[in-house]
C-alpha positions as a Python dict, from the first residue, in 0.01 Angstrom:
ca = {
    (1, 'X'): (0, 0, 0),
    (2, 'X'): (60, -323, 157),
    (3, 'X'): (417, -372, 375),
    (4, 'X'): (684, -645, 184),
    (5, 'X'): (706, -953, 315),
    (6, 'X'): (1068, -1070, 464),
    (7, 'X'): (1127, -1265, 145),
    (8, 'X'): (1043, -932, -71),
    (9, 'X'): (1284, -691, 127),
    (10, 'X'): (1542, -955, 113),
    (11, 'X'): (1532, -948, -238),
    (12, 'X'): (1476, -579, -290),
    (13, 'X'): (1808, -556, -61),
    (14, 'X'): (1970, -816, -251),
    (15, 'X'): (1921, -627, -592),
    (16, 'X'): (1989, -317, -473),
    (17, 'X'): (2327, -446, -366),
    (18, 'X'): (2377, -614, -652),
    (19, 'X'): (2294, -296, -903),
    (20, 'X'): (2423, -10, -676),
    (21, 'X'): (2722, -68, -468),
    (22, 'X'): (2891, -403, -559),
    (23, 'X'): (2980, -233, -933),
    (24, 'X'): (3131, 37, -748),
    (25, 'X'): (3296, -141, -448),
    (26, 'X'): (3440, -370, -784),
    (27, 'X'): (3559, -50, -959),
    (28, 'X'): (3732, 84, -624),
    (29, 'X'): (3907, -228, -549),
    (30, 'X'): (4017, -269, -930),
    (31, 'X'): (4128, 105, -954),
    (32, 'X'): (4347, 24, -637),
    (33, 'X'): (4478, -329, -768),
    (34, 'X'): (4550, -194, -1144),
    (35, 'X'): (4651, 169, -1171),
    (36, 'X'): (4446, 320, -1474),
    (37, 'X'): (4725, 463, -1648),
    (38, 'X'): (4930, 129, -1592),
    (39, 'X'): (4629, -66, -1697),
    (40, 'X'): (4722, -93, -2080),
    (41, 'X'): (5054, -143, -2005),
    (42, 'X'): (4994, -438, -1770),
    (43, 'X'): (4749, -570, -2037),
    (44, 'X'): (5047, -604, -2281),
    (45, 'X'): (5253, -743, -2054),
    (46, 'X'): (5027, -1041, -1958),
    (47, 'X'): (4904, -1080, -2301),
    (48, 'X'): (5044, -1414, -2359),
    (49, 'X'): (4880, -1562, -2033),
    (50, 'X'): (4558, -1347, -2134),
    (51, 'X'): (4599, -1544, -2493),
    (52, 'X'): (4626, -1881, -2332),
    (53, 'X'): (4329, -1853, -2092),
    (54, 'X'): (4076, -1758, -2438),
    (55, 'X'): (4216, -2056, -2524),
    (56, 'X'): (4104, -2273, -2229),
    (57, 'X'): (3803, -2082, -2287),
    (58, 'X'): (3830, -1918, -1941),
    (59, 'X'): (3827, -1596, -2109),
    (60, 'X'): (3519, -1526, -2406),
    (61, 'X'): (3537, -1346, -2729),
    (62, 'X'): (3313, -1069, -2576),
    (63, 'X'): (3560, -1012, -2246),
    (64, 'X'): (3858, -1052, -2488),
    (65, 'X'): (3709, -793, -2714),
    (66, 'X'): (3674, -574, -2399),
    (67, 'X'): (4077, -634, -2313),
    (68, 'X'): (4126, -563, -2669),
    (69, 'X'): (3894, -409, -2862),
    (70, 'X'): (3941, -446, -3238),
    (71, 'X'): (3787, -126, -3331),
    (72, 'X'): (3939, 144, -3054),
    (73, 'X'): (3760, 454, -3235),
    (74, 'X'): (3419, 290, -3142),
    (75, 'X'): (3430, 234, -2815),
    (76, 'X'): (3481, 649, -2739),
    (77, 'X'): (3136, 635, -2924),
    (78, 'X'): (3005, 413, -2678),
    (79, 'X'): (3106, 542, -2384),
    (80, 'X'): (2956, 890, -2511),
    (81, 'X'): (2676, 732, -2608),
    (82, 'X'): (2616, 538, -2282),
    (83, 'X'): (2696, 842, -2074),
    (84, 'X'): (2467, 1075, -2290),
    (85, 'X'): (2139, 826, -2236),
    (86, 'X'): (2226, 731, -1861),
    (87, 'X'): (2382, 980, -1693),
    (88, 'X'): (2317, 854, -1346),
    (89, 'X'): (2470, 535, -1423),
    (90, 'X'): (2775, 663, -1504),
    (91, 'X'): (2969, 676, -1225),
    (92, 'X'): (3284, 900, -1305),
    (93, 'X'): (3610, 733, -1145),
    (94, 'X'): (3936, 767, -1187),
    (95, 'X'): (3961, 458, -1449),
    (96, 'X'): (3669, 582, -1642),
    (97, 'X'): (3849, 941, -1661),
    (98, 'X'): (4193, 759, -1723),
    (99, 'X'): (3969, 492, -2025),
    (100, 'X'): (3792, 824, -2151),
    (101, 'X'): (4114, 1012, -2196),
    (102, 'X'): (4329, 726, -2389),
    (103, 'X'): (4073, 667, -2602),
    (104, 'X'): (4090, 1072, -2676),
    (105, 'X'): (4460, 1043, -2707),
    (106, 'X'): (4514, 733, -2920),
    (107, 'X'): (4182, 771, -3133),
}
């Protein structure tokens, strides 16, 4: 098998980075920003200033449906379903435990 050129480990470097540790350096740092069990309270809160930046279009109708998903029974579907067919992408934090168990509770 023939050795990567400099430009090919970059990129296998880059991508790795980009796929495997910068989603869960971003969890970590948002877990320690926004306390999951605060989280929905702080989204209520700032809903207003949420509201005006979907108007600016800063915010899109697919991240506002994340903040506030119209049909909350679904997304405990989802999650099930995503965590059923990739297991090893998963990655079990304290938000998705916190996410996992509101949905549970408020379903």
């Amino acid at each position: 098998m023939a050795s990567l050129s400099i430009e090919e480990e970059n990129y296998v470097r880059m991508s790795l980075l980009l796929t495997g540790i910068s989603p869960r350096a971003a969890r970590t740092f948002f877990d320690s920003e926004f306390a999951p069990k605060c989280l929905k309270a702080s989204l209520k809160k700032e809903y207003s200033k949420l509201l005006d930046l979907k108007k600016e279009h800063r915010i899109n109708q697919s991240q506002w449906n994340l903040l506030f998903p119209r049909f909350p029974e679904r997304i405990d579907d989802t999650l099930k379903a995503w965590k059923d067919n990739d297991d090893k992408m998963f990655i079990n934090t304290r938000a998705a435990q916190s996410v996992l168990k509101s949905i549970k509770e408020n379903s």
